[in-house]
C-alpha positions as CSV (number, residue, x, y, z in Angstrom):
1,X,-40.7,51.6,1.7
2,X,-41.9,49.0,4.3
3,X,-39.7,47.8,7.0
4,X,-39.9,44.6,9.1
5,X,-38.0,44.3,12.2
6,X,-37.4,41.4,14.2
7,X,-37.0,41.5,17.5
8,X,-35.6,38.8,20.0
9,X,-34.8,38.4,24.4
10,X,-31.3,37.2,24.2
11,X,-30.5,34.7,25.8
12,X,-33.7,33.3,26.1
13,X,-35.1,33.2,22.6
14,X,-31.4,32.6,20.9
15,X,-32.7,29.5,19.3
16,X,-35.6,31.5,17.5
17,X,-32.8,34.2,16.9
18,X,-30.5,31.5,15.1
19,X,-33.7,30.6,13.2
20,X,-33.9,33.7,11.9
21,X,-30.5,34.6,10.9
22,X,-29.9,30.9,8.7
23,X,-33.7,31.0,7.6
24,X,-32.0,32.1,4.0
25,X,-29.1,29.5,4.1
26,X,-32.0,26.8,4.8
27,X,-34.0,27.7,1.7
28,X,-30.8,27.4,0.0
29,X,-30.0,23.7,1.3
30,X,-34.2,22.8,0.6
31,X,-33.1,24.0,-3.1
32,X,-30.2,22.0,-3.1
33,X,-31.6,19.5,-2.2
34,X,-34.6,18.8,-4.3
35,X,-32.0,19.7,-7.6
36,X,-30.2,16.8,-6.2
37,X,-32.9,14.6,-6.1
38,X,-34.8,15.9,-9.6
39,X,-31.1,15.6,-11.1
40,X,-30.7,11.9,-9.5
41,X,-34.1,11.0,-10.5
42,X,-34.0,11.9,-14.4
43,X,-30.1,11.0,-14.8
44,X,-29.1,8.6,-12.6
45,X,-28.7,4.8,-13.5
46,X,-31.3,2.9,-11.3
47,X,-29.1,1.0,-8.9
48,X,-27.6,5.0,-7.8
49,X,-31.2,5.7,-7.0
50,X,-31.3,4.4,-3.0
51,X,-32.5,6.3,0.0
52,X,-29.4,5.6,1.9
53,X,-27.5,7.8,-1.0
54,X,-30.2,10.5,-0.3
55,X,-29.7,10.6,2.9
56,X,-25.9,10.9,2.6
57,X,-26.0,13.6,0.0
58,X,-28.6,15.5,3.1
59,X,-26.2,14.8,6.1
60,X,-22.8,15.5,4.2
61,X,-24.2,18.7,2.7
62,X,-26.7,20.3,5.6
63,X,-25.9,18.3,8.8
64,X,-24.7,21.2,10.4
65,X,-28.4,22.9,10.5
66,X,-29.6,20.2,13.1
67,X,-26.5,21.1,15.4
């Protein structure tokens, strides 16, 4: 079995360490995301299909990445 092991200089790299650890919780918000906007693109009525929604769905549900 192969092994990969990360390692990191605390404090200094703590920002590439954070990376790191929510790397899978990222993916998972990218995913979201793009269901979102396939969903909204094939379903939605054409006045709900606005960039300023987009961007709301983005910042309400993965805002807290960028902090």
């Amino acid at each position: 079995m192969s092994k990969a092991i990360l390692e990191f200089n605390l404090p200094e790299e703590t920002e590439d360490f954070r990376m790191a650890v929510d790397a899978q919780a990222m993916h998972s918000a990218i995913c979201d995301l793009l269901e979102y906007i396939r969903a909204k693109r094939k379903y939605a009525e054409e006045h709900e299909k606005t960039f300023e929604d987009l961007a709301n769905y983005a910042y309400e549900n993965f805002g807290n990445f960028c902090e």
